[in-house]
C-alpha positions in Angstrom: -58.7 25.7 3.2 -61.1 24.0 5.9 -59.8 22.7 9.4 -60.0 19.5 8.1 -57.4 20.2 5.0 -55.4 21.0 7.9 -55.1 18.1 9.7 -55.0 15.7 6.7 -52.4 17.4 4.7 -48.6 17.1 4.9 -46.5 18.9 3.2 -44.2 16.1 2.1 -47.3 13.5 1.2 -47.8 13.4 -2.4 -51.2 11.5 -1.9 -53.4 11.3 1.2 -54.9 8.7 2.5 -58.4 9.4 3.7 -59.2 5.6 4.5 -58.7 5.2 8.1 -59.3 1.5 8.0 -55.3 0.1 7.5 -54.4 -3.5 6.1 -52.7 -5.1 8.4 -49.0 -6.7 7.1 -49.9 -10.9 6.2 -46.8 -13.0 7.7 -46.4 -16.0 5.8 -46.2 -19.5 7.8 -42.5 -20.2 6.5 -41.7 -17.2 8.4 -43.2 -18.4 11.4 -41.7 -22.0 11.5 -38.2 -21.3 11.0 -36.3 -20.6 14.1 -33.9 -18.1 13.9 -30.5 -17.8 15.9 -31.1 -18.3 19.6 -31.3 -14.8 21.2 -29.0 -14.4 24.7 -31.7 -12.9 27.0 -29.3 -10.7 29.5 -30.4 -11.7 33.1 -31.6 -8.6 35.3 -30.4 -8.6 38.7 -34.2 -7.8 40.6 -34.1 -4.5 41.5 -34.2 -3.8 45.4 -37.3 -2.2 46.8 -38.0 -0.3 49.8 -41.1 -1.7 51.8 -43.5 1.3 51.7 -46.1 0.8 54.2 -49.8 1.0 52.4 -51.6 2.5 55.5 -50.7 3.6 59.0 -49.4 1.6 61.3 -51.0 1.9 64.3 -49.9 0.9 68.0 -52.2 0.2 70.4 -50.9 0.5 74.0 -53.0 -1.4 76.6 -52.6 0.4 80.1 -51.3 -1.8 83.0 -53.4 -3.0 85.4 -53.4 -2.9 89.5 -52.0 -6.6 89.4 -49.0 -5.5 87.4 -47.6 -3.2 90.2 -48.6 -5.4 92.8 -46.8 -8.0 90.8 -43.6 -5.9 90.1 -43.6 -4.9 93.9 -44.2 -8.5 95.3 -41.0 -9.3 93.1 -39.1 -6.5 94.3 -39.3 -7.9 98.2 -38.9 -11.1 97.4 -35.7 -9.9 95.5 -34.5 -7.9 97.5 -34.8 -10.7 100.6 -33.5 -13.3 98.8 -30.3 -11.1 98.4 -30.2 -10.5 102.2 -30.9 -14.2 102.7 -27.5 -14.9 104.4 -27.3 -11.2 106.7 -31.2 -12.6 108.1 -29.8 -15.8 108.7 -27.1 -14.4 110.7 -29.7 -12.1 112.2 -32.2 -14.7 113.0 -29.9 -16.8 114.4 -28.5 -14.2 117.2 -32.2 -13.2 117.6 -33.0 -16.9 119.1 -29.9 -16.1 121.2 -30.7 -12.1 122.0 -34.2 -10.4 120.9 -33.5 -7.6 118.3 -35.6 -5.4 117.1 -36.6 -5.0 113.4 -34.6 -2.1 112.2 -31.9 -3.7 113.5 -32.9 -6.8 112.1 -32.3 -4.9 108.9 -29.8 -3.0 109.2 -27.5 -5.8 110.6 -29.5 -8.2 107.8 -28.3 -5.3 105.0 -24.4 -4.6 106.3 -23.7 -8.6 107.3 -25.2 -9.5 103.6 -23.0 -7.0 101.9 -20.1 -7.7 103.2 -20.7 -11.4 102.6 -20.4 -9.9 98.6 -17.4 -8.0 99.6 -16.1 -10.9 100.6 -17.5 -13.3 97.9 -15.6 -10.0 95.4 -12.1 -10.5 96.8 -12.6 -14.3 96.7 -13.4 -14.5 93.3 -12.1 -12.6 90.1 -14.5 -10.4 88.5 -18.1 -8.5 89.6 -20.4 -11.0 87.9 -19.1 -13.7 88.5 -19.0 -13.2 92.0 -22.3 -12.0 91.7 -23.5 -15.3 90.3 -21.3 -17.0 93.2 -23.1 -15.1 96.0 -26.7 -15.0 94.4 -25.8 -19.6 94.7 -24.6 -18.9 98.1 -28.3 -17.7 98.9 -29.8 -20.6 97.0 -27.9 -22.7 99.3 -29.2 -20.9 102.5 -32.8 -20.8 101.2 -32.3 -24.1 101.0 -30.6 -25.0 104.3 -33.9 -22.8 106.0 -36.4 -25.5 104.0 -34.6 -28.4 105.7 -34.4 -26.7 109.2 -38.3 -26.1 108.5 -39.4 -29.4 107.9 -37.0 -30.8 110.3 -37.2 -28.8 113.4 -39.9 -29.8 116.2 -40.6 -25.7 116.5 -41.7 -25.2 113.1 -42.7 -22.2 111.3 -39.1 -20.8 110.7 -40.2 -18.1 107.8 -42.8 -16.9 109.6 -40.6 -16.2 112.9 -38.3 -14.9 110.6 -41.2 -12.8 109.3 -42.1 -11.9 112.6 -38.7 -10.9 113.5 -38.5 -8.6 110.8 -41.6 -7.0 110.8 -41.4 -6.2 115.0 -43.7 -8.5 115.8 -43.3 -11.5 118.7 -44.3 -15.0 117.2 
């Protein structure tokens, strides 16, 4: 018996078969043309897939600059004034009465201005919302200072208050 018995033989098959080359079944047109029953296709819910990434992501951090911390500083002062806004307009106005020097100027500036938000937290119900009251309340004197500069005969009002609290005499 050769390899090729082997492979061709079954022990059930009568006959074999050594023609590879099959007919193909013929389906008659009268088969094709009638329609059957309709056939109920069950809908599939879509299946839920993950996102899987195809590469890397990659995050590219740029480094700040010198302008940023100058920036961030600049908005710092000017923060950190505007909250002292009604203590320096105390201060400023008992420094046209009596010359004080500028860590005074500050720490008179810093107690007077907190305890205007003491107050402004008694007053009113609740720590933001007295925040938000005080934080108008230095709108308003920022806003009283503009008139009394454009107004007064003396002028430069910010830069005497400047002046005041940086030691200098204007």
């Amino acid at each position: 018996m050769t390899m090729h018995d082997d492979i061709t033989s079954s022990d059930n098959s009568e006959s074999i078969d050594t023609n590879p080359i099959q007919e193909t079944p013929v389906i008659e047109e009268a088969e094709i043309a009638t329609p059957s029953a309709p056939e109920v296709i069950p809908e599939v819910a879509p299946e839920k897939t993950e996102y899987q990434p195809t590469a890397p992501q990659v995050i590219i951090e740029k480094e700040k600059s010198l302008a940023y911390y100058v920036g961030f500083a600049l908005l710092t002062v000017l923060g950190i004034t505007f909250f002292f806004m009604p203590g320096i307009s105390i201060v400023y106005l008992i420094h046209q009465i009596n010359p004080v020097n500028a860590p005074t100027a500050w720490i008179f500036a810093a107690v007077l201005s907190i305890i205007l938000w003491i107050l402004f937290k008694f007053k009113i119900s609740g720590l933001v919302k007295a925040t938000y009251f005080y934080l108008c309340f230095c709108l308003i004197i920022f806003a009283v200072l503009i008139v009394i500069y454009f107004t007064s005969q003396t002028g430069n009002i910010f830069g005497n208050i400047l002046a005041m609290l940086l030691g200098a005499n204007p």
